[in-house]
PDBQT receptor file of N, H, CA, C and O in Angstrom, charges set to zero:
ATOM      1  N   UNK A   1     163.407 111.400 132.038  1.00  0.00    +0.000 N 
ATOM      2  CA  UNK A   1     164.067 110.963 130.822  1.00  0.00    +0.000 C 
ATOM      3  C   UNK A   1     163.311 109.823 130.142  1.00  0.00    +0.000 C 
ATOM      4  O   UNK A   1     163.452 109.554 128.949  1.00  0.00    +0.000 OA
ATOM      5  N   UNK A   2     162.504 109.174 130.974  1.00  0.00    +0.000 N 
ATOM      6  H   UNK A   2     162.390 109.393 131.943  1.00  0.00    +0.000 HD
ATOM      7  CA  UNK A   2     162.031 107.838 130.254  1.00  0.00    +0.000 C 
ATOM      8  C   UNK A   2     160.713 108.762 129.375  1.00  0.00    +0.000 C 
ATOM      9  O   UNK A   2     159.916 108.089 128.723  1.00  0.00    +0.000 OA
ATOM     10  N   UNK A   3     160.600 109.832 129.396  1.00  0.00    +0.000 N 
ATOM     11  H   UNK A   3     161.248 110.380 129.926  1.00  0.00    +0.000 HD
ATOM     12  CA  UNK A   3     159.110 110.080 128.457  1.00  0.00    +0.000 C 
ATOM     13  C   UNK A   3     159.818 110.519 127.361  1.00  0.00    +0.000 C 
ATOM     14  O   UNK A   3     159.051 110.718 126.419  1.00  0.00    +0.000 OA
ATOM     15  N   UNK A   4     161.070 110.771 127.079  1.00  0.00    +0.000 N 
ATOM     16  H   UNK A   4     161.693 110.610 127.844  1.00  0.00    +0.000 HD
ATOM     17  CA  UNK A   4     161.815 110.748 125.764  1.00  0.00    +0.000 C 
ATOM     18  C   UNK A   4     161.572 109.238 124.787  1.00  0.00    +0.000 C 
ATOM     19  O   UNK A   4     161.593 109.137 123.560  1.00  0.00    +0.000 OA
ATOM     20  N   UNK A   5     161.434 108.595 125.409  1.00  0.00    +0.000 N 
ATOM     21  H   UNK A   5     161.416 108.677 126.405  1.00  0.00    +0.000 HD
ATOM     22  CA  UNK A   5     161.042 107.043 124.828  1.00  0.00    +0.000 C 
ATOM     23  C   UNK A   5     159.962 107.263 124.112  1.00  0.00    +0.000 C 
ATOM     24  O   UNK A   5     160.023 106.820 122.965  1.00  0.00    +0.000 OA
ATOM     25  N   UNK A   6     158.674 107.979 124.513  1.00  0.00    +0.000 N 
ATOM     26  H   UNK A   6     158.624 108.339 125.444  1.00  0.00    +0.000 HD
ATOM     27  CA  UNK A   6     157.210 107.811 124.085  1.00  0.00    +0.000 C 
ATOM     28  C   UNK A   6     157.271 109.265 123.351  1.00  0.00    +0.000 C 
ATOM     29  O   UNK A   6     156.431 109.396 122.461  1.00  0.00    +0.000 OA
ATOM     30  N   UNK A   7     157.845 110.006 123.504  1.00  0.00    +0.000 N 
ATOM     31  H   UNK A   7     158.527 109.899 124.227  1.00  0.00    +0.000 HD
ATOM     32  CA  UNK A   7     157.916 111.628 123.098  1.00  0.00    +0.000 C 
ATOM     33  C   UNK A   7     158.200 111.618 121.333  1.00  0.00    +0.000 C 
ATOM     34  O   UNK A   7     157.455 111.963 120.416  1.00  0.00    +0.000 OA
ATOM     35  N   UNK A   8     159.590 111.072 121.319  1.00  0.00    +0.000 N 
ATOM     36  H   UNK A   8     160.195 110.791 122.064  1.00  0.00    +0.000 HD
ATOM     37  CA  UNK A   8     160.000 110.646 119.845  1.00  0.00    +0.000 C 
ATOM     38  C   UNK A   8     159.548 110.247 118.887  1.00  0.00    +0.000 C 
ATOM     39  O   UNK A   8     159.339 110.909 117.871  1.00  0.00    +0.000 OA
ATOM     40  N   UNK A   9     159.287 108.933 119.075  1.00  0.00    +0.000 N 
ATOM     41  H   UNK A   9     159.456 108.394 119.900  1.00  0.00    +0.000 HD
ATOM     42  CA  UNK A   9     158.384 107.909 118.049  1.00  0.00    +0.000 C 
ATOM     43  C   UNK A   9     157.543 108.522 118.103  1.00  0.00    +0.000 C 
ATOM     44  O   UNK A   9     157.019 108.347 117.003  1.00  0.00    +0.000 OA
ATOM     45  N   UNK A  10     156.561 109.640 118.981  1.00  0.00    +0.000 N 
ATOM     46  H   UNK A  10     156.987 109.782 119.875  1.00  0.00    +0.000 HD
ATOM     47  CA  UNK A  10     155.247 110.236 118.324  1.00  0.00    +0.000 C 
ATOM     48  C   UNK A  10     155.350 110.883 117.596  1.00  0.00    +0.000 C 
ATOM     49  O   UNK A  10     154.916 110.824 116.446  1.00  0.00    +0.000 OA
ATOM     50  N   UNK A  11     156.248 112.046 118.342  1.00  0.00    +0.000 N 
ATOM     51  H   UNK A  11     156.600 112.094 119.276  1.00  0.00    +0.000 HD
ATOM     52  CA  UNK A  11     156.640 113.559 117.350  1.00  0.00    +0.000 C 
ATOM     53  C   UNK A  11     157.060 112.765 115.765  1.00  0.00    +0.000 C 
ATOM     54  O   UNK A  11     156.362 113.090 114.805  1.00  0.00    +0.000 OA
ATOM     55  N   UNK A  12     158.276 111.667 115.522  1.00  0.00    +0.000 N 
ATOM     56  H   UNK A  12     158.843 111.403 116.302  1.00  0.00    +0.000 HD
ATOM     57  CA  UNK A  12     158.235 111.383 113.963  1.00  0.00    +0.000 C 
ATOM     58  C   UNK A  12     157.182 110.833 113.418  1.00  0.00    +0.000 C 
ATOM     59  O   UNK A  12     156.904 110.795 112.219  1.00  0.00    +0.000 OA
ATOM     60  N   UNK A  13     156.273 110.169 114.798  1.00  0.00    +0.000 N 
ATOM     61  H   UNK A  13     156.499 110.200 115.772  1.00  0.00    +0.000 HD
ATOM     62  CA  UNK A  13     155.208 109.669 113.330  1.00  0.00    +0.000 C 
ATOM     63  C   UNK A  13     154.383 110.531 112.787  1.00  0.00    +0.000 C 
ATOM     64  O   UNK A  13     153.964 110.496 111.630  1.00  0.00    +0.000 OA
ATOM     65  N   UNK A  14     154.054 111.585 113.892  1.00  0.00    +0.000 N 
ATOM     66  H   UNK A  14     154.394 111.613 114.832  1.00  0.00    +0.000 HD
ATOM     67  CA  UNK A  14     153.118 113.062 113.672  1.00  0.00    +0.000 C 
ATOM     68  C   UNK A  14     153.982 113.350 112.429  1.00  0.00    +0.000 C 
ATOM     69  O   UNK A  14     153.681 112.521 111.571  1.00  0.00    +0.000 OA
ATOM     70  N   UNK A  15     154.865 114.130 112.022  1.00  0.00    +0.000 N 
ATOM     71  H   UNK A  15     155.109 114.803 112.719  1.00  0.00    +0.000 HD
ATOM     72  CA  UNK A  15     155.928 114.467 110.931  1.00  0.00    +0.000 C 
ATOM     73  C   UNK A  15     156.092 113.622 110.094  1.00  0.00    +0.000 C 
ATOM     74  O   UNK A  15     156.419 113.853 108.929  1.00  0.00    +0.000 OA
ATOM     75  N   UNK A  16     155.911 112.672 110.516  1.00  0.00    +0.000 N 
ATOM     76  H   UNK A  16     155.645 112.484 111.462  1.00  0.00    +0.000 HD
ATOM     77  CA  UNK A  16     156.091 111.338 108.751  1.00  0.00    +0.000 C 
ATOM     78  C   UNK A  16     154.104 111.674 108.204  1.00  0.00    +0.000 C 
ATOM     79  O   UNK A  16     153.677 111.645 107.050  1.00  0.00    +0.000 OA
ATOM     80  N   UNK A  17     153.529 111.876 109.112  1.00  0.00    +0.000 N 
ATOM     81  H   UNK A  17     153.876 111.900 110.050  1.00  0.00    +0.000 HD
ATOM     82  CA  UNK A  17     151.968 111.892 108.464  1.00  0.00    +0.000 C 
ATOM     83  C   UNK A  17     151.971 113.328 107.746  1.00  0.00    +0.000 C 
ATOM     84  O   UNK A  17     151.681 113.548 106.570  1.00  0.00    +0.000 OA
ATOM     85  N   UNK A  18     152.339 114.194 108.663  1.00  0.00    +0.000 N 
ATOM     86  H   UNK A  18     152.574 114.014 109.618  1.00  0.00    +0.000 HD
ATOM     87  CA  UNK A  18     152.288 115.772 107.899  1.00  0.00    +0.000 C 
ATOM     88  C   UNK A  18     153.086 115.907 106.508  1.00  0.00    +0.000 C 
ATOM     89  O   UNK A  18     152.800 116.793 105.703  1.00  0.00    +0.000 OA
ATOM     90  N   UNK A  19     154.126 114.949 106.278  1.00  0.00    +0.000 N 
ATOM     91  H   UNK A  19     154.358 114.230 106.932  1.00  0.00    +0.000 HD
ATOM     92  CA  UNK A  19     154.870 114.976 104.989  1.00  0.00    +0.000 C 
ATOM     93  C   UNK A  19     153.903 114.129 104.100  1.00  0.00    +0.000 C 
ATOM     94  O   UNK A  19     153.903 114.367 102.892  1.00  0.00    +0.000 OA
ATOM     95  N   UNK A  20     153.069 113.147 104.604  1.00  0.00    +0.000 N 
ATOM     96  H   UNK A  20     153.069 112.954 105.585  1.00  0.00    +0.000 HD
ATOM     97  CA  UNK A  20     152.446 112.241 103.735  1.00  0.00    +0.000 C 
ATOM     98  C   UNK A  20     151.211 113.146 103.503  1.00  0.00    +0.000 C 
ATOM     99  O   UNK A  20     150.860 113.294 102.332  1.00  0.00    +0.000 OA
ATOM    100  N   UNK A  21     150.611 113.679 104.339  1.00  0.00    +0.000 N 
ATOM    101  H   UNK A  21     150.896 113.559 105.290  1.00  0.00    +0.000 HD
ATOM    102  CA  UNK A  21     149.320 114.651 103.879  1.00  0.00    +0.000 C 
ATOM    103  C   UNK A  21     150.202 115.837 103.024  1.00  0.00    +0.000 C 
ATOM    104  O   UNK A  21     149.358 116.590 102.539  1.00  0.00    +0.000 OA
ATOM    105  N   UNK A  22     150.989 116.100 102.808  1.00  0.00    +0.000 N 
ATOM    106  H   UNK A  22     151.675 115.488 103.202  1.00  0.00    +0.000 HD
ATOM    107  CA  UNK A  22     151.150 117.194 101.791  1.00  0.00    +0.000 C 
ATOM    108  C   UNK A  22     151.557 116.598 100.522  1.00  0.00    +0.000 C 
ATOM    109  O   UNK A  22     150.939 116.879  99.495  1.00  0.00    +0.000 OA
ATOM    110  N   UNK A  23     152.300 115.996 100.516  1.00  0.00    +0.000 N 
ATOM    111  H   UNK A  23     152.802 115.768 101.350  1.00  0.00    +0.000 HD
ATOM    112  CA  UNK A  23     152.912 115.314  99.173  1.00  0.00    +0.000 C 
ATOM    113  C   UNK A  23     151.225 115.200  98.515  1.00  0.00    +0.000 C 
ATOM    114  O   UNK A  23     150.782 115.705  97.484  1.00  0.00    +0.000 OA
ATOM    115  N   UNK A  24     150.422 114.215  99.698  1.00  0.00    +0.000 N 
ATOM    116  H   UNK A  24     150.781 113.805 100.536  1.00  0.00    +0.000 HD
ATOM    117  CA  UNK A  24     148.725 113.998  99.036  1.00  0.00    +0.000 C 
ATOM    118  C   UNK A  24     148.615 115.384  98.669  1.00  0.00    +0.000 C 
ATOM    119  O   UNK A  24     149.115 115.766  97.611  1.00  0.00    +0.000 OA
ATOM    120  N   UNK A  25     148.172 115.964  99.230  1.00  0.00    +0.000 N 
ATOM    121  H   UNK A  25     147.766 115.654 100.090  1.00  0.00    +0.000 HD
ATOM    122  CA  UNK A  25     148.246 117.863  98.468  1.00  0.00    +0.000 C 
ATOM    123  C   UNK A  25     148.254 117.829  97.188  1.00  0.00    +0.000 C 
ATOM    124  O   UNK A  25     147.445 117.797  96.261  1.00  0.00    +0.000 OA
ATOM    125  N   UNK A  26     149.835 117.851  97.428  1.00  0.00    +0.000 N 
ATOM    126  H   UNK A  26     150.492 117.877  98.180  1.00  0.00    +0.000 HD
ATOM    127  CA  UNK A  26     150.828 118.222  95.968  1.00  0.00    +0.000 C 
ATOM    128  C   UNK A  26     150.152 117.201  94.566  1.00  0.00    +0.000 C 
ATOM    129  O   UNK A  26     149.873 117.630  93.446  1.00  0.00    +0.000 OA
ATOM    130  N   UNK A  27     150.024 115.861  95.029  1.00  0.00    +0.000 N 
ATOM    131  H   UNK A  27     150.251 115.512  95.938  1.00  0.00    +0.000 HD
ATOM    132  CA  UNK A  27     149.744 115.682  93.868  1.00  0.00    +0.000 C 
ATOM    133  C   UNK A  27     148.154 115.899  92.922  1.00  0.00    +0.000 C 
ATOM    134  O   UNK A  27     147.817 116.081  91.752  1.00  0.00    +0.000 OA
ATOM    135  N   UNK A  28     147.285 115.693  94.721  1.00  0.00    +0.000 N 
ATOM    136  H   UNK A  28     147.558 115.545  95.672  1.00  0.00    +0.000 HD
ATOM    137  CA  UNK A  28     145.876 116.320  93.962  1.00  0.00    +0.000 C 
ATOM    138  C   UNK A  28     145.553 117.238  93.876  1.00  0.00    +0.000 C 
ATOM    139  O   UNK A  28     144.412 117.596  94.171  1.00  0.00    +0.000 OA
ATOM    140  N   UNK A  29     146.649 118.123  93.338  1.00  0.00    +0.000 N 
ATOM    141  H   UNK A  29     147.575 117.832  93.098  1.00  0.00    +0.000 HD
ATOM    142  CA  UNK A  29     146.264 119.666  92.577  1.00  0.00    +0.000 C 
ATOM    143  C   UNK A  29     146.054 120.411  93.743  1.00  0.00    +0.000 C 
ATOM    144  O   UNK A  29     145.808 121.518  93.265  1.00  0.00    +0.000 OA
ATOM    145  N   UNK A  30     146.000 120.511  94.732  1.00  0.00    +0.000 N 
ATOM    146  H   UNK A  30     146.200 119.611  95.121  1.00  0.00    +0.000 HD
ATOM    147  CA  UNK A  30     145.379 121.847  95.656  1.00  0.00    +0.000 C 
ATOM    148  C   UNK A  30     146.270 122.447  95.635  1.00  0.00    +0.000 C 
ATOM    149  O   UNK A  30     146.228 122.771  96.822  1.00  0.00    +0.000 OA
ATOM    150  N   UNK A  31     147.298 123.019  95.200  1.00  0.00    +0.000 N 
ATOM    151  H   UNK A  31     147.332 122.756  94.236  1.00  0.00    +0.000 HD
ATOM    152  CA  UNK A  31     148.364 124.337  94.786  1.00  0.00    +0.000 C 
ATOM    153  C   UNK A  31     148.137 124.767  93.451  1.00  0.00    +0.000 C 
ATOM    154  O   UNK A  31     148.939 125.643  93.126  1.00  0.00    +0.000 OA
ATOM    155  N   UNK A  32     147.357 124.469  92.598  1.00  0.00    +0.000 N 
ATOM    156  H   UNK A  32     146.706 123.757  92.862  1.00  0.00    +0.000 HD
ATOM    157  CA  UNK A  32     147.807 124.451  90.733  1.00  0.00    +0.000 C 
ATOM    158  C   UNK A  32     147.257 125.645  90.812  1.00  0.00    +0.000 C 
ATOM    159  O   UNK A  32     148.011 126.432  90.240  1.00  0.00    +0.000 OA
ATOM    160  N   UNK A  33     146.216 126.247  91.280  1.00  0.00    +0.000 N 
ATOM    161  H   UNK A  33     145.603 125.607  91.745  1.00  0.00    +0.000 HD
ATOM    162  CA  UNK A  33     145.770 127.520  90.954  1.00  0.00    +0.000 C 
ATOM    163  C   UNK A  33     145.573 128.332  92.499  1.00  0.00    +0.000 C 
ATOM    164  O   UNK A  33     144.600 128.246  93.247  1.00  0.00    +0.000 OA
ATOM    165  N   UNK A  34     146.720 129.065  92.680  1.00  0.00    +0.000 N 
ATOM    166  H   UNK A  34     147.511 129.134  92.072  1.00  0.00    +0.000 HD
ATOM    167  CA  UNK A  34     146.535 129.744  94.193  1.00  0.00    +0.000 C 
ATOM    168  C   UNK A  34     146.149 131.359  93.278  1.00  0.00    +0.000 C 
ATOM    169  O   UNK A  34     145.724 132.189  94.082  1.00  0.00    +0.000 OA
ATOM    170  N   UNK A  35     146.214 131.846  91.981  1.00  0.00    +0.000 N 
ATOM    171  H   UNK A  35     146.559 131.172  91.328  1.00  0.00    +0.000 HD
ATOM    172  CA  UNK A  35     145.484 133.091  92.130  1.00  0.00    +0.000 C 
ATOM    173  C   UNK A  35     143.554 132.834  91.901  1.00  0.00    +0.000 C 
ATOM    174  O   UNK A  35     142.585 133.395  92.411  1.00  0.00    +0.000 OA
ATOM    175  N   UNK A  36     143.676 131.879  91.039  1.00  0.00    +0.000 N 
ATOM    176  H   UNK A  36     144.464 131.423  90.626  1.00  0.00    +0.000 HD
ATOM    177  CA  UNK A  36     141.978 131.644  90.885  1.00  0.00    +0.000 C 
ATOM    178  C   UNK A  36     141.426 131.964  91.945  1.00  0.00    +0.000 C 
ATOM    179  O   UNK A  36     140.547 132.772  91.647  1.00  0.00    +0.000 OA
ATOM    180  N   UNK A  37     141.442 131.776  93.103  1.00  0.00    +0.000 N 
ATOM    181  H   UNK A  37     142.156 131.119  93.344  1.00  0.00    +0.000 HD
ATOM    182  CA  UNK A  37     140.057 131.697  94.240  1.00  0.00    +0.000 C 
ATOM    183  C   UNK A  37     140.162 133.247  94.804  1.00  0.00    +0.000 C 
ATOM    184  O   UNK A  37     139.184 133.711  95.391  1.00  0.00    +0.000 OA
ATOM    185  N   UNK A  38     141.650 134.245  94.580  1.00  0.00    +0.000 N 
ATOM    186  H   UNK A  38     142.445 133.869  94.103  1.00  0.00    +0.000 HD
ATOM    187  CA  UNK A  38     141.628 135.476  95.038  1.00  0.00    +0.000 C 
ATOM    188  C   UNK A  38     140.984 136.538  93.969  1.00  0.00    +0.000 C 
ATOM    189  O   UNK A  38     140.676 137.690  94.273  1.00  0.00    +0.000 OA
ATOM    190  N   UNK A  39     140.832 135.958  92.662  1.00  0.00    +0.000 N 
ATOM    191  H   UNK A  39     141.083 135.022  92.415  1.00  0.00    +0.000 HD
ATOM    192  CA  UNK A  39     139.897 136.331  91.190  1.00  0.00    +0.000 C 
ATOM    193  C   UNK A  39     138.498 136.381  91.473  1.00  0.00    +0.000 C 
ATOM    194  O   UNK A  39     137.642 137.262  91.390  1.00  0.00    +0.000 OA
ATOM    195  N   UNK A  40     138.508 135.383  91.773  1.00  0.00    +0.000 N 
ATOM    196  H   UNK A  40     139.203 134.668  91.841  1.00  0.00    +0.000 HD
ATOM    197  CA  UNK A  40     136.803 134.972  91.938  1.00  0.00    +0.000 C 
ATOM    198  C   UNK A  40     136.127 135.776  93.141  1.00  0.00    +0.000 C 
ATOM    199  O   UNK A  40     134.908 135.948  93.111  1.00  0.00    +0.000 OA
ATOM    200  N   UNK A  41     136.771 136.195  94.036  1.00  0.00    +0.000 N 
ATOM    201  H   UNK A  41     137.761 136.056  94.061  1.00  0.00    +0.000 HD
ATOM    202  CA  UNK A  41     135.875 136.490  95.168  1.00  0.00    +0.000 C 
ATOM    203  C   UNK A  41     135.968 138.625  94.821  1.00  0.00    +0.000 C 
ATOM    204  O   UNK A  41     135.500 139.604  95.402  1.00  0.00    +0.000 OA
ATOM    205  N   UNK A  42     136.822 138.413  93.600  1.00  0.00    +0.000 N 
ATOM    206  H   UNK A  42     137.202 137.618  93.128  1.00  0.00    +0.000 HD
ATOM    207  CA  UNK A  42     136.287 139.644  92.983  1.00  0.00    +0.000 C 
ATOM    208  C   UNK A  42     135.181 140.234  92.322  1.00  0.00    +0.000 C 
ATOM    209  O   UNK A  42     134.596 141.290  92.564  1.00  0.00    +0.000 OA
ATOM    210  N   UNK A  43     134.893 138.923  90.981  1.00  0.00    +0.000 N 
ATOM    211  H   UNK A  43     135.369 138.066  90.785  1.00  0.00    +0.000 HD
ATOM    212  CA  UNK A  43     133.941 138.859  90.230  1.00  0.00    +0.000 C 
ATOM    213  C   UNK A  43     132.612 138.798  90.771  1.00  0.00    +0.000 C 
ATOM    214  O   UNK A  43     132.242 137.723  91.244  1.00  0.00    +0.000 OA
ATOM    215  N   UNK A  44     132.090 139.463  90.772  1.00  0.00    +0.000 N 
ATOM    216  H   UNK A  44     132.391 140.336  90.387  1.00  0.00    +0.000 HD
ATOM    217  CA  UNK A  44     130.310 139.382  91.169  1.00  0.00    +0.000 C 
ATOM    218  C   UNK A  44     129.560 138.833  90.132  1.00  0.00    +0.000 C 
ATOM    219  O   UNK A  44     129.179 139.527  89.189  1.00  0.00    +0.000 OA
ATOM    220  N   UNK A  45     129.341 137.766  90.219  1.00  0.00    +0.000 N 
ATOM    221  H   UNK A  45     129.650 137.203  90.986  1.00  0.00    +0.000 HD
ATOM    222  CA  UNK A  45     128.164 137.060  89.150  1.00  0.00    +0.000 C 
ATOM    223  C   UNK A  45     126.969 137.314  89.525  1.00  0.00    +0.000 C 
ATOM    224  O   UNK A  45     126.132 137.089  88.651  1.00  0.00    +0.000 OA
ATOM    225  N   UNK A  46     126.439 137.832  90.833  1.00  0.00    +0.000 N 
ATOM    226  H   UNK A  46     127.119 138.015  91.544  1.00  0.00    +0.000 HD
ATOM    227  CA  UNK A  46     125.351 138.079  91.574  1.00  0.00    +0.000 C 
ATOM    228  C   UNK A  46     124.418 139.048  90.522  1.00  0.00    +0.000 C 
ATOM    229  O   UNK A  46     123.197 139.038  90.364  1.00  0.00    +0.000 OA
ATOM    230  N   UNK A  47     125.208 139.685  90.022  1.00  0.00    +0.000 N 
ATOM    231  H   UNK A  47     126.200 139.693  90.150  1.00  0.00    +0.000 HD
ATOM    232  CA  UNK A  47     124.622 141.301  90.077  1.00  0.00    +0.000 C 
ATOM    233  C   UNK A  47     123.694 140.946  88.596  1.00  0.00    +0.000 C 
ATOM    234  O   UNK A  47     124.286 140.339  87.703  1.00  0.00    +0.000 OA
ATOM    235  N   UNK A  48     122.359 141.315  88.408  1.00  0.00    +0.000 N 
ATOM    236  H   UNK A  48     121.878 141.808  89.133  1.00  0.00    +0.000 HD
ATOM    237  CA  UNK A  48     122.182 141.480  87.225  1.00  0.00    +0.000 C 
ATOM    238  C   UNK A  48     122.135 142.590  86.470  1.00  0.00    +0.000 C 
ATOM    239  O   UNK A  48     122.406 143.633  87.065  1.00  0.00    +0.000 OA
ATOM    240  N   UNK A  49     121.780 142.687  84.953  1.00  0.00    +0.000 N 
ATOM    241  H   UNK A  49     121.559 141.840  84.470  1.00  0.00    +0.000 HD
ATOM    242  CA  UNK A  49     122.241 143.878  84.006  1.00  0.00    +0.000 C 
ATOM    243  C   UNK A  49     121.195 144.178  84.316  1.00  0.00    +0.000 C 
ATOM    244  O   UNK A  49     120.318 143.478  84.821  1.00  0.00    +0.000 OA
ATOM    245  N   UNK A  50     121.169 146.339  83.770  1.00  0.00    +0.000 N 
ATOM    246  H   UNK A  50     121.882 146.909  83.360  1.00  0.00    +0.000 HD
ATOM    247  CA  UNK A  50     119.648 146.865  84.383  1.00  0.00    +0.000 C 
ATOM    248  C   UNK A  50     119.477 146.984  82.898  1.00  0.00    +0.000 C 
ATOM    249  O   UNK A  50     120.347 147.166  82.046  1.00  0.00    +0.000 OA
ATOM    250  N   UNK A  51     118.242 146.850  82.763  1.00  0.00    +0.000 N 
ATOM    251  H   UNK A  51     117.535 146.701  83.455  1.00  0.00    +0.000 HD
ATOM    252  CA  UNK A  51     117.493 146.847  81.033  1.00  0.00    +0.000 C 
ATOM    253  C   UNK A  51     117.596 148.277  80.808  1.00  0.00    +0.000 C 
ATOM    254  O   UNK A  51     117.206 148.765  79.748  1.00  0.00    +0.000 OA
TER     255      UNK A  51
């Protein structure tokens, strides 16, 4: 029972950081465009035109 003492306070601080790294997320845009990057890996810019 005494590792309930040290168990707790980790598990919330782990969970207070995982809420603080997403909110960071949220506000620097890494959700604003979730179809763009599934677009792009369509488009072939590689290819050139044949004359």
């Amino acid at each position: 029972m005494d590792i309930l003492l040290y168990m707790i306070p980790i598990a919330l601080l782990l969970g207070f950081i995982a809420v603080l790294a997403f909110s960071w997320a949220l506000k620097s845009g890494q959700y604003d465009d979730l179809d763009g990057a599934s677009q792009r890996v369509l488009l072939d810019d590689d290819v050139e035109k044949p004359e």
